[in-house]
PAZAPA-4460 file (N, C-alpha, C; in steps of 0.05 Angstrom, whole numbers, plus 32768, in hexadecimal, padded with zeros to 4 digits):
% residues 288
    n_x    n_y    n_z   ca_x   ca_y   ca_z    c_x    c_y    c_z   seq   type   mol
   8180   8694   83AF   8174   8679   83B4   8158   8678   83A8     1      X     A
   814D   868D   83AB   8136   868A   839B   8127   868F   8387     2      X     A
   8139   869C   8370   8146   869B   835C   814F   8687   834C     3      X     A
   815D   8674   835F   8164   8651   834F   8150   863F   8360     4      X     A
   813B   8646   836F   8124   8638   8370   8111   8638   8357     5      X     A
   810D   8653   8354   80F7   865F   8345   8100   8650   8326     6      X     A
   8124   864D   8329   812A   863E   8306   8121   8622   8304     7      X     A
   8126   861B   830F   8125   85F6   831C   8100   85F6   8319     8      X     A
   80EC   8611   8320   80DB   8602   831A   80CF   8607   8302     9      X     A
   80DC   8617   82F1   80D6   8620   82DA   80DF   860A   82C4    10      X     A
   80F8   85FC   82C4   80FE   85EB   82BB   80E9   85C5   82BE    11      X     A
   80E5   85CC   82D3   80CF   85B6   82DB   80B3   85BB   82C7    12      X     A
   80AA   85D7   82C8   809B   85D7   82BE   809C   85D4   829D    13      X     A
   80AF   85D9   828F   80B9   85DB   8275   80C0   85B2   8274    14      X     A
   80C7   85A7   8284   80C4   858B   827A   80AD   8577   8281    15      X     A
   8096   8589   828D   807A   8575   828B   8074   857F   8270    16      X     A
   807C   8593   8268   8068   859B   8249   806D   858C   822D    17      X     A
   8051   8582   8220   8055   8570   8205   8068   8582   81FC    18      X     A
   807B   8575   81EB   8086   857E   81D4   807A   8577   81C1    19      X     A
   807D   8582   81A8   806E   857C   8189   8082   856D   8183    20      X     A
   8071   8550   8178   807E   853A   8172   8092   8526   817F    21      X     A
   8085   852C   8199   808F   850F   81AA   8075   850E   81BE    22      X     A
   806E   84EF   81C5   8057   84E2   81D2   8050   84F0   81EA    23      X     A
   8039   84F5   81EA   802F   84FF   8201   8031   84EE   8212    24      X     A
   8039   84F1   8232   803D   84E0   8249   8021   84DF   8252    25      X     A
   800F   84EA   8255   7FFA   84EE   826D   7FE3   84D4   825D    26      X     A
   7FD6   84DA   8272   7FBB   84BE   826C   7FA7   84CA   8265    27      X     A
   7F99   84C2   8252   7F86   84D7   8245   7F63   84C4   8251    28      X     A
   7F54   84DD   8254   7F3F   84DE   825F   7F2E   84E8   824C    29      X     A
   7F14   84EE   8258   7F01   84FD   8252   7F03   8512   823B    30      X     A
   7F03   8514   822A   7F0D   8535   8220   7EFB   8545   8227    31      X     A
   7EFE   8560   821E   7EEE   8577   822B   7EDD   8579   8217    32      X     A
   7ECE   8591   8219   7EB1   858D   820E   7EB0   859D   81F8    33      X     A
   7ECB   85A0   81F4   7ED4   85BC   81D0   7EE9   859F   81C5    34      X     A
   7EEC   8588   81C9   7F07   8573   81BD   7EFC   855F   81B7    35      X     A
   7EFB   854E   81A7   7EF6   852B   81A0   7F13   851D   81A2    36      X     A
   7F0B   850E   81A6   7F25   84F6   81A5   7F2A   84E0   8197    37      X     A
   7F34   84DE   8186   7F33   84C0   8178   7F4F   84AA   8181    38      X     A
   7F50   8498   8188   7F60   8483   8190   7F57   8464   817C    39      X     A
   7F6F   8467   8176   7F7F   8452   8166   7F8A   843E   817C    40      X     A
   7F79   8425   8183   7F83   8417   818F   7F93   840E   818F    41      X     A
   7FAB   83FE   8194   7FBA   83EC   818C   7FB2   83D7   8193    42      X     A
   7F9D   83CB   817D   7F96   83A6   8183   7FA9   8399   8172    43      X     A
   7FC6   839B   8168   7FD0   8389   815C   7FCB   838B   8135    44      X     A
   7FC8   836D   8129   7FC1   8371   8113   7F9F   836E   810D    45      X     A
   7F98   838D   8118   7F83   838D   8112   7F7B   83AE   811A    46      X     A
   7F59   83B0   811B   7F49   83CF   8126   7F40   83CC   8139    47      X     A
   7F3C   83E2   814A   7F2B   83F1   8159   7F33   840D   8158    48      X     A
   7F1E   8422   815E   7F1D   843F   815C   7F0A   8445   816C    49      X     A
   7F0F   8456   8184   7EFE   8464   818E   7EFA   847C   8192    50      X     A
   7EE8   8482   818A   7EDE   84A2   818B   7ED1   84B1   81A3    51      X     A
   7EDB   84C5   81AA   7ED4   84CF   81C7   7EC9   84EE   81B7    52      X     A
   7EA8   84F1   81B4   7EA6   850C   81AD   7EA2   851D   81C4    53      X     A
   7EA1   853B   81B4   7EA3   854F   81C1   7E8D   8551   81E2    54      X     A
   7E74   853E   81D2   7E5F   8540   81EB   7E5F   8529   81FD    55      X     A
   7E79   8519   81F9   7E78   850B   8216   7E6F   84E9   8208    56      X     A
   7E64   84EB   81F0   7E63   84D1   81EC   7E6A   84C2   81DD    57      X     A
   7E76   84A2   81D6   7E8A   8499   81D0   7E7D   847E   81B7    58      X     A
   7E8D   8481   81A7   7E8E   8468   818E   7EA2   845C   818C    59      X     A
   7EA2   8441   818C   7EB3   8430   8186   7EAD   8422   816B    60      X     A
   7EC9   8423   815B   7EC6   8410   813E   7ED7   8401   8140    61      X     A
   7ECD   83EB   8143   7EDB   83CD   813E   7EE9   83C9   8165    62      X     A
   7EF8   83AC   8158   7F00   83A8   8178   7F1E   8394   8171    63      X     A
   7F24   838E   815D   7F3C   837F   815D   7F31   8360   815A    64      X     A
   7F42   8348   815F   7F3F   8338   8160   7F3B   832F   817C    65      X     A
   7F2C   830B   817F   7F25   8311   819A   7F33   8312   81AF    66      X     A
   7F53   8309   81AB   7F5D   830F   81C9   7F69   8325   81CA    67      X     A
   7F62   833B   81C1   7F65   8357   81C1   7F47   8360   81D4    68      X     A
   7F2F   834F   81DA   7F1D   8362   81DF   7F18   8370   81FB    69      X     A
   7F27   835A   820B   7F2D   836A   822C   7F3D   837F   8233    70      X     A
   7F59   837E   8217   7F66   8396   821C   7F51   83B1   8211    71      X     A
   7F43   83AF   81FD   7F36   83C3   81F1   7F20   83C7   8200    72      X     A
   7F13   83BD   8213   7F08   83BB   822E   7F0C   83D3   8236    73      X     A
   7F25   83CC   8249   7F3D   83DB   8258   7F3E   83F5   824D    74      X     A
   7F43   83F5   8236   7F4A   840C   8228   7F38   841E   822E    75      X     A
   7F1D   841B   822B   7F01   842F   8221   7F00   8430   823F    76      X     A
   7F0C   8425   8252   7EFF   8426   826E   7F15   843F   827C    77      X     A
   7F2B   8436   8270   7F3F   844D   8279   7F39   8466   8270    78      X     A
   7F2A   8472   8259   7F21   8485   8251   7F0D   8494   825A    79      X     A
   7F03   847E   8276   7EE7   8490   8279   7EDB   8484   8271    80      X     A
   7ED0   8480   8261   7EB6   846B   824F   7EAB   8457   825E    81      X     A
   7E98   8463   825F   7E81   843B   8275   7E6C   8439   8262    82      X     A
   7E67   844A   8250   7E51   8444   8237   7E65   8450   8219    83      X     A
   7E58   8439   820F   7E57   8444   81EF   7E3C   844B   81DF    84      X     A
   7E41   845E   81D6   7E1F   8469   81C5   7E28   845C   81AC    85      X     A
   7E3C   8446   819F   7E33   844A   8189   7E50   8435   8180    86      X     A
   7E48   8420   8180   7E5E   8408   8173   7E59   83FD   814D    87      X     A
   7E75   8400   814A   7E74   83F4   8133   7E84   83E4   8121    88      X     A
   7E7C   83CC   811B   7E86   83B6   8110   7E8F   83C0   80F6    89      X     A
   7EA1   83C4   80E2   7EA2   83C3   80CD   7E9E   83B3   80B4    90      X     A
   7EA7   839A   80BD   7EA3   8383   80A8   7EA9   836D   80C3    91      X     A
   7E9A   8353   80B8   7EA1   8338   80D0   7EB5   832F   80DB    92      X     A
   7ED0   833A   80C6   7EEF   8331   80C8   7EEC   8334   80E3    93      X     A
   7EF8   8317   80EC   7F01   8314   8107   7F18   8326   8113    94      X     A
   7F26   8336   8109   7F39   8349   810E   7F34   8360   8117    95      X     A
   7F13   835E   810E   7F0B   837F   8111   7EF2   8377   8128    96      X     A
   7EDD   835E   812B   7ED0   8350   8139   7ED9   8349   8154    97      X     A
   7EE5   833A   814F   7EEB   8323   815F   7EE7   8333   8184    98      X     A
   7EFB   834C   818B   7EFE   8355   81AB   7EDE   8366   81A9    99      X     A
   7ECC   836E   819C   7EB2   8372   819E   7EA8   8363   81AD   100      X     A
   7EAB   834C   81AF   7EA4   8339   81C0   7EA2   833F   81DE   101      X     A
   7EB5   8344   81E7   7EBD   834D   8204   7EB3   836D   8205   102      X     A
   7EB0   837D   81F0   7EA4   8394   81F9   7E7D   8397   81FB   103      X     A
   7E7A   8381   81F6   7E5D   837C   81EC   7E5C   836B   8212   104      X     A
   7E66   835A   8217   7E6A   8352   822E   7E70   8367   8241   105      X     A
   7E7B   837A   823D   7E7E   8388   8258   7E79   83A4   8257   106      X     A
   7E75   83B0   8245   7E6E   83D6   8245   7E4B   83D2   8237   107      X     A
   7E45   83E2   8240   7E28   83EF   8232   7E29   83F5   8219   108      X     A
   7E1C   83EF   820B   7E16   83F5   81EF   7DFC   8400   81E8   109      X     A
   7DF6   841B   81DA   7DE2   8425   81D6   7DD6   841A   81B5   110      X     A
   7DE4   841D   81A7   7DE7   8413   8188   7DFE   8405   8181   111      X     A
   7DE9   83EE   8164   7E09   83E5   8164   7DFE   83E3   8146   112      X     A
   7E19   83EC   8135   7E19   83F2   8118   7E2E   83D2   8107   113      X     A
   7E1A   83C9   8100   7E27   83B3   80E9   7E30   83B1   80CF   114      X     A
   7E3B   83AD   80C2   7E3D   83B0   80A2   7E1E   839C   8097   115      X     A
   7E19   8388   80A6   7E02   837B   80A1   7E0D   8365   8094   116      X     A
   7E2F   8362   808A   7E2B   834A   8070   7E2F   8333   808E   117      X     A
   7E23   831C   8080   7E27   8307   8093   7E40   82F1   808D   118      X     A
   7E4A   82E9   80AD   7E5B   82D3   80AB   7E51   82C0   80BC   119      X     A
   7E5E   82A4   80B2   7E55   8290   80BF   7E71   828B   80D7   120      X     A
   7E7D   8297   80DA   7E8F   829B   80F3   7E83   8297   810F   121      X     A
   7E95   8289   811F   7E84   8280   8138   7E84   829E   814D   122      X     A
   7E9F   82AF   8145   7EA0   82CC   8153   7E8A   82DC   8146   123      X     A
   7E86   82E1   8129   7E67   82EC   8123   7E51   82E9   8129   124      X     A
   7E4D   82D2   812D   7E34   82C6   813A   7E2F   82C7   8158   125      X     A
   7E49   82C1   8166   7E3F   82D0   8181   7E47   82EA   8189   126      X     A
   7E49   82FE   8175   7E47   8319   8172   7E30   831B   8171   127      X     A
   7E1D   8317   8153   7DF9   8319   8154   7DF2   830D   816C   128      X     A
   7DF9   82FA   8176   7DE8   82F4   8185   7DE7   8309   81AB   129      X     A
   7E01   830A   81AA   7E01   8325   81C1   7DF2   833D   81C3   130      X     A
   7DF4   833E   81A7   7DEA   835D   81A8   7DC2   8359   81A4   131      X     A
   7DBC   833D   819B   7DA0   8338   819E   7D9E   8334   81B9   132      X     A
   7DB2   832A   81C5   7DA8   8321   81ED   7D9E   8336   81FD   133      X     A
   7DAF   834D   81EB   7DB5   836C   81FC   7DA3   8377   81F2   134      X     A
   7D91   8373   81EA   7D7B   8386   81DB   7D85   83A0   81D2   135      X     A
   7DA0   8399   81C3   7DAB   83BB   81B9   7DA8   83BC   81A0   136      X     A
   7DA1   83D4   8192   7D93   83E0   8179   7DAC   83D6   8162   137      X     A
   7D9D   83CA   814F   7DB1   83C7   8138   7DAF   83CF   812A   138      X     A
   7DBE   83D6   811A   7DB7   83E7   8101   7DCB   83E8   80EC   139      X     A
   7DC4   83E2   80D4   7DD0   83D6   80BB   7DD2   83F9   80A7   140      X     A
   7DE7   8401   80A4   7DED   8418   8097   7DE1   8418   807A   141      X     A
   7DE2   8432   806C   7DDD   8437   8059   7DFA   8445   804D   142      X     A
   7DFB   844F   8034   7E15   845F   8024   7E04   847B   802D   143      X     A
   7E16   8499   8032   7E02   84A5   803C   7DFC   84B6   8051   144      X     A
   7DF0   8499   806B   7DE1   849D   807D   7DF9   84AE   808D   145      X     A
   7DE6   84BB   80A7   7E02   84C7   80B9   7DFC   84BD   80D8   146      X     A
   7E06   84B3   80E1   7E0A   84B8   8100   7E0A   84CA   810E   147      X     A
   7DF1   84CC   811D   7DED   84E5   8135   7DF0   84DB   814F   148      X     A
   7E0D   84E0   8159   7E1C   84E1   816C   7E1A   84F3   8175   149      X     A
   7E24   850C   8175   7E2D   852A   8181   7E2B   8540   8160   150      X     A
   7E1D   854D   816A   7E0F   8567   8156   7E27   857C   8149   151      X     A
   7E40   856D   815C   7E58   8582   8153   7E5E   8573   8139   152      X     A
   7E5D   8558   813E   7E66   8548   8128   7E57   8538   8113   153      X     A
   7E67   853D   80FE   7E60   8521   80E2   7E6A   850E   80E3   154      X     A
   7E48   8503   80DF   7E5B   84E6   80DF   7E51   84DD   80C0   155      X     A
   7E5A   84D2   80B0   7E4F   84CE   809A   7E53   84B0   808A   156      X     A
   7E45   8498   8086   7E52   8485   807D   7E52   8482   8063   157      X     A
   7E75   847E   8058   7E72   8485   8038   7E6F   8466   8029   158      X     A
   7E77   8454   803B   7E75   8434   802B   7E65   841F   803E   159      X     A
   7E59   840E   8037   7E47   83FC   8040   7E37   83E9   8032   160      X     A
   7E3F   83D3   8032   7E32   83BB   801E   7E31   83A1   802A   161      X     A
   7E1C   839D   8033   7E11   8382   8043   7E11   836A   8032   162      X     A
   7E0C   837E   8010   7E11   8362   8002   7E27   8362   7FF0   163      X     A
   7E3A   8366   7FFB   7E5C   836B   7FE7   7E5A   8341   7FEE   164      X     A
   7E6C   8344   7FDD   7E74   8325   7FD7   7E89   831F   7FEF   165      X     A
   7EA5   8334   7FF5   7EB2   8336   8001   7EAB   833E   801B   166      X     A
   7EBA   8336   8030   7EBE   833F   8048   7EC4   8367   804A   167      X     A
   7EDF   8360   8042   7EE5   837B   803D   7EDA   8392   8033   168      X     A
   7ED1   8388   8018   7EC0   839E   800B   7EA1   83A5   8018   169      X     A
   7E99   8393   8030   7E80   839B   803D   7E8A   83B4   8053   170      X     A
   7E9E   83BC   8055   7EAC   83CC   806A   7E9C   83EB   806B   171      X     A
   7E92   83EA   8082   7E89   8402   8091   7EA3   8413   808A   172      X     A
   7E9B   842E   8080   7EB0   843F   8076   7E9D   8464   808B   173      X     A
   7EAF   846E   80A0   7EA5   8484   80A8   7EBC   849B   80A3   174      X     A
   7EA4   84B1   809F   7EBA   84CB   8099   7EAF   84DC   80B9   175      X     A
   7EC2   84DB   80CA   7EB8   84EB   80D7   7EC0   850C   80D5   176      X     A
   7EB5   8526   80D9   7EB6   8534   80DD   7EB6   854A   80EF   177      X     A
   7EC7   855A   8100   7EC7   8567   810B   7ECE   8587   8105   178      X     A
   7EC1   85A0   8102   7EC8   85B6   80F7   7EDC   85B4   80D9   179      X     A
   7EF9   85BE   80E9   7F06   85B0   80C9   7F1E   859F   80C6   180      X     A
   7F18   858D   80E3   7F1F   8578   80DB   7F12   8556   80D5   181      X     A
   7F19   8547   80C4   7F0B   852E   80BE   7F1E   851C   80B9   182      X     A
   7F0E   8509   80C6   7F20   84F0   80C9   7F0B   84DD   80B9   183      X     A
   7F1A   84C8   80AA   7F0A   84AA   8092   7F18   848E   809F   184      X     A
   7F09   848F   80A8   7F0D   8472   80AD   7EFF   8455   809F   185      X     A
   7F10   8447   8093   7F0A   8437   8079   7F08   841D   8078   186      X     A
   7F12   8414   809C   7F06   83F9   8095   7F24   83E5   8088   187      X     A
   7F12   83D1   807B   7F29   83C7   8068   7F1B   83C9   804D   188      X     A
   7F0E   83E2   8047   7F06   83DB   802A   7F16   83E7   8019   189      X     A
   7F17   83D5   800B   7F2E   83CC   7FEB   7F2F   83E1   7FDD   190      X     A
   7F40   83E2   7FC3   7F36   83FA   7FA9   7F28   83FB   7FA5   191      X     A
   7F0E   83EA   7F99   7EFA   83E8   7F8B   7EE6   83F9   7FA1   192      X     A
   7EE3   83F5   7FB7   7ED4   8406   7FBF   7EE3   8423   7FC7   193      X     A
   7EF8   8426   7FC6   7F08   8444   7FC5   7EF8   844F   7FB2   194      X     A
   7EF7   8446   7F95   7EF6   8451   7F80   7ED1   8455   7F72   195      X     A
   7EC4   8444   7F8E   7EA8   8447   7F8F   7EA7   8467   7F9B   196      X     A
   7EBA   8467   7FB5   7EB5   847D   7FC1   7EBE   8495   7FB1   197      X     A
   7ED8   8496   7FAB   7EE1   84B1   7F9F   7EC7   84B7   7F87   198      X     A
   7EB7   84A2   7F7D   7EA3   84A6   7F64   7E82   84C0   7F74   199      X     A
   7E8A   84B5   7F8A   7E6E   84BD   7F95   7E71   84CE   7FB5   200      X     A
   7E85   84CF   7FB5   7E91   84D5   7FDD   7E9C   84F0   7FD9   201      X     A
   7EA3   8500   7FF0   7EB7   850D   7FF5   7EC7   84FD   8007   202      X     A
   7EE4   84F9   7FF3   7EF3   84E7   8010   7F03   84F2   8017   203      X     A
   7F0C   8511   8010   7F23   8524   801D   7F19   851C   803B   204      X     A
   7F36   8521   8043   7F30   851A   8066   7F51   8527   8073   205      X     A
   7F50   8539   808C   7F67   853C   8098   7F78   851E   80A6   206      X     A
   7F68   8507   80B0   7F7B   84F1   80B6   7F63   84DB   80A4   207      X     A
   7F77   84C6   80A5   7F73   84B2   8099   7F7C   8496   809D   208      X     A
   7F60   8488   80A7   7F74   846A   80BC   7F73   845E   809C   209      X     A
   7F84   844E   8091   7F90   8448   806F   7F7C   842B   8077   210      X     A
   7F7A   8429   8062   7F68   840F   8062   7F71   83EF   8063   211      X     A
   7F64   83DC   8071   7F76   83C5   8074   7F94   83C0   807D   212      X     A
   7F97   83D2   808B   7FAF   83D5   80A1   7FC9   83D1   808C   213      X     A
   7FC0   83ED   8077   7FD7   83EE   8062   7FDE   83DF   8055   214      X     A
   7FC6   83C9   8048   7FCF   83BB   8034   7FCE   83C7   8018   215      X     A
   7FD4   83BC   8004   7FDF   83C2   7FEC   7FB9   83C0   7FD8   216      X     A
   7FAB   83B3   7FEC   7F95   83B1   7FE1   7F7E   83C8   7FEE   217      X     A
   7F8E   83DA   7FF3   7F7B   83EE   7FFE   7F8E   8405   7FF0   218      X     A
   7F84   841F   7FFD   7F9C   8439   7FF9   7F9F   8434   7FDD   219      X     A
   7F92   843F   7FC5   7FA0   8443   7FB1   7FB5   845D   7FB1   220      X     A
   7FC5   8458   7F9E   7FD0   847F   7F98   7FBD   848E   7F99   221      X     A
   7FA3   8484   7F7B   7F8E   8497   7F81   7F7E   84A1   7F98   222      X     A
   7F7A   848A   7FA1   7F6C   8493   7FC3   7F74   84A5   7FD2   223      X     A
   7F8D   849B   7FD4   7F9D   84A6   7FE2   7FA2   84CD   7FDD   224      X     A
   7FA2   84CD   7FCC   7FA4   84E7   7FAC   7F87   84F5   7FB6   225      X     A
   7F6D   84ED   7FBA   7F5B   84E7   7FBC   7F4D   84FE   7FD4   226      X     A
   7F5B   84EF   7FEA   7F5F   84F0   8008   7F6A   8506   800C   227      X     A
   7F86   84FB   8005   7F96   851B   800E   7F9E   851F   802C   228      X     A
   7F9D   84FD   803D   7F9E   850E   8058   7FBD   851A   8061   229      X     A
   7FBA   8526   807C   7FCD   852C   8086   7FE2   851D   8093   230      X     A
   7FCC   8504   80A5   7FCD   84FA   80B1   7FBF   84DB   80AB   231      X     A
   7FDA   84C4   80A7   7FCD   84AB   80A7   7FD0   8499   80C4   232      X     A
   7FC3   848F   80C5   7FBF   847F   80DC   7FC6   8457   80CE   233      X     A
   7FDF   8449   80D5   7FDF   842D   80CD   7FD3   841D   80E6   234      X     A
   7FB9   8409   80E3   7FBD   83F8   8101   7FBE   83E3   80F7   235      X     A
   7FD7   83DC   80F7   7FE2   83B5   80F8   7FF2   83AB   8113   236      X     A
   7FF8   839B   8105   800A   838B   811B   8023   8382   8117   237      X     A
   803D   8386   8126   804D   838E   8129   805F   836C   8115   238      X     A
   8072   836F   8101   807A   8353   80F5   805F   8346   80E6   239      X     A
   804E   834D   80DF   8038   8339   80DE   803A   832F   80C1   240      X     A
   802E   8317   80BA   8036   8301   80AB   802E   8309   808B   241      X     A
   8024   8323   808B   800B   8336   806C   8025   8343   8063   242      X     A
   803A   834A   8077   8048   835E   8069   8041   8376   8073   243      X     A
   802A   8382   807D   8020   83A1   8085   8031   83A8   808E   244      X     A
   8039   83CA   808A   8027   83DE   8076   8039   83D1   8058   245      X     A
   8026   83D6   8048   803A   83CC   802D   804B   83E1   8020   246      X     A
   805F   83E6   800F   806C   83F1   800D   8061   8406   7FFB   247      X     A
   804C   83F7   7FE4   8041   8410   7FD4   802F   8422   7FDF   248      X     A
   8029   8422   7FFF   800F   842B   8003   8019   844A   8016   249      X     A
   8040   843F   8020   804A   8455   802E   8050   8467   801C   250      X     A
   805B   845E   7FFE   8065   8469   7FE6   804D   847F   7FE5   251      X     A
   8039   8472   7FE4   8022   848B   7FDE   8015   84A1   7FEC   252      X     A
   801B   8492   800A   8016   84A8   801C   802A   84C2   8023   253      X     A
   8049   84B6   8023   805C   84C4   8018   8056   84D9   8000   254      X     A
   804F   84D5   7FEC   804E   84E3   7FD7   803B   84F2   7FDB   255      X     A
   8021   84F8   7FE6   8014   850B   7FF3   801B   851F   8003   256      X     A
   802E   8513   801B   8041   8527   802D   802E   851F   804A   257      X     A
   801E   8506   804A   8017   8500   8067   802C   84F5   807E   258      X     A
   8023   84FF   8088   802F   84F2   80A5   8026   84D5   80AB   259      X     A
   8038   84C6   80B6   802D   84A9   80B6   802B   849C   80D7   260      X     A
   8025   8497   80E3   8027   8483   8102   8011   846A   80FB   261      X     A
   8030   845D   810D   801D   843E   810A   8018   8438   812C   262      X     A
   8008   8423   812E   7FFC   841A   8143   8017   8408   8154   263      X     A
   801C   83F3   8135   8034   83DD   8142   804D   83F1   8151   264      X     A
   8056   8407   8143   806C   8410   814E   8060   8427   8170   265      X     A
   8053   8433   8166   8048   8443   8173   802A   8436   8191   266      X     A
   802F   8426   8193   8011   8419   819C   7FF7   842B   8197   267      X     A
   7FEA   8433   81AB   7FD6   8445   81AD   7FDF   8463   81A1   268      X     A
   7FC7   846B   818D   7FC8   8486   8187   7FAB   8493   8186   269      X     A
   7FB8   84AC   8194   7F9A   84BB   8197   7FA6   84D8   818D   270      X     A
   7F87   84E1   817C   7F91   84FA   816F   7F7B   8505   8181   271      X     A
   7F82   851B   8183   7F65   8533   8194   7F6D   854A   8181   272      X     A
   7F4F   8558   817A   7F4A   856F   8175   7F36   857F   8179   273      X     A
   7F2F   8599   817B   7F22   85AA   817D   7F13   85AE   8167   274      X     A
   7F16   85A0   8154   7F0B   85AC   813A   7F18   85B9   8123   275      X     A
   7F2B   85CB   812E   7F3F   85DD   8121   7F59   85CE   811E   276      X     A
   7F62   85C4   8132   7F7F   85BE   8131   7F79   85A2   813F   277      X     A
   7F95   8591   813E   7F90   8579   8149   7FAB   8578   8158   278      X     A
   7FAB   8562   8160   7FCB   8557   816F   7FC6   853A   816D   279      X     A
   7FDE   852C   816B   7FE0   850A   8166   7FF8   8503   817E   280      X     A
   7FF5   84F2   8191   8003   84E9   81A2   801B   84D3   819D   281      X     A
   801C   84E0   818A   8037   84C1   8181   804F   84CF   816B   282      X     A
   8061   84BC   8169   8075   84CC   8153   8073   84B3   8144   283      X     A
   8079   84C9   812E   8079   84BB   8105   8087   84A4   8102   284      X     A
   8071   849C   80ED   807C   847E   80E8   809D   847C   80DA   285      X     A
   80AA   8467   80E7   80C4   8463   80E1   80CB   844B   80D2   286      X     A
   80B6   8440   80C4   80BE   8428   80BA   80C7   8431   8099   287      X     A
   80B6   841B   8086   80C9   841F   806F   80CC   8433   8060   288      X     A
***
């Protein structure tokens, strides 16, 4: 009898354990003080990313559109998070703007990082104007500069133009760094600024959120060629009216040998690593 107790709980214990490559069940918190976390929101057809570093303090880039901004709220609140050290807008696109709104309304903000180009949007404008009410630090990037967040990590911004003509091409572009792994996150900027960066950047990177939620106007082959990641990250929205991810952009990530997860199929994805190794809570993209 206690023998086929002792199996029964061995077996129990063998089915709480992750398997490699199916979703982690548990609710993720805090990470520990050797792990970062990055989460891929699922706002639909659009961004948010939040970063949970090793020392406890947290960045958010972008927020979705605005009736995405209470869930993305929610989100950073379920994590633990009652402050952010460090928000950032990429470009004004209301897709990537718009739920900022509600996090500017309801969490602490220590800094808040703009691309600087201006829109005459009624959600941009009462974005500046929040973050003037709140007396929180603004600050308009350089190509370059780095973000001092946590001493374990790089943060480094490789694209930034307040005065691009385009929306897109003003896109806050960060390479973050941890030991040896690195994640690029790109915003929605186009080829033309891919091919600014590959001129002047290191853009190798172990993951890679693809730019413009896998349009055909981001991700070249070369970029992509470029990059080299392991790991792409798509955040769109599920049917949406663009066509995302486009077909040449999986063609190329394919041909590298990355791994792909999207947001629409997958909702929320969070990769954690130590530095050395990583883990991704979702299984591979199954679309085209």
């Amino acid at each position: 009898m206690k023998k086929l107790l002792l199996f029964f709980m061995l077996l129990l214990l063998v089915g709480c354990t992750d398997v490699t490559g199916q979703r982690e069940t548990q609710t993720t918190t805090s990470p520990s003080d050797s792990e970062m976390r990055v989460h891929f929101i699922n706002v639909g057809q659009g961004d948010s990313i939040l970063i949970q570093s090793p020392n406890g303090k947290a960045m958010l880039i972008d927020g979705g559109i605005k009736g995405e901004g209470e869930n993305v709220v929610a989100y950073i609140q379920d994590q633990g998070v009652s402050k952010l050290d460090y928000v950032v807008a990429t470009h004004p696109d209301a897709d990537h703007i718009g739920g900022l709104i509600a996090v500017l309304n309801s969490i602490s903000i220590e800094n808040f990082i703009d691309s600087g180009k201006a829109h005459t949007s009624q959600t941009y404008e009462q974005m500046i104007t929040l973050i003037g009410d709140k007396n929180i630090s603004y600050i308009v990037p350089t190509i370059g500069q780095q973000i001092a967040i946590d001493e374990e990590l790089d943060i480094k911004v490789l694209n930034a133009d307040e005065s691009a003509s385009d929306n897109n091409d003003a896109s806050i572009v960060l390479k973050v760094t941890y030991g040896d792994v690195s994640f690029l996150l790109t915003g929605d900027a186009g080829i033309e600024m891919e091919q600014k960066m590959m001129a002047t950047q290191n853009v190798q990177a172990t993951i890679l959120k693809a730019g413009h939620h896998g349009s055909n106007t981001s991700s070249s082959p070369a970029f992509i060629e470029a990059v080299s990641p392991q790991v792409t990250i798509l955040s769109y929205g599920q049917d949406n009216k663009y066509g995302h991810p486009h077909f040449e952009v999986i063609e190329s990530l394919r041909a590298v040998g990355s791994k792909i997860y999207g947001t629409a199929e997958e909702g929320h994805i969070v990769i954690t690593t130590d530095g050395k190794s990583y883990s991704v809570n979702a299984m591979e993209w199954t679309g085209i």
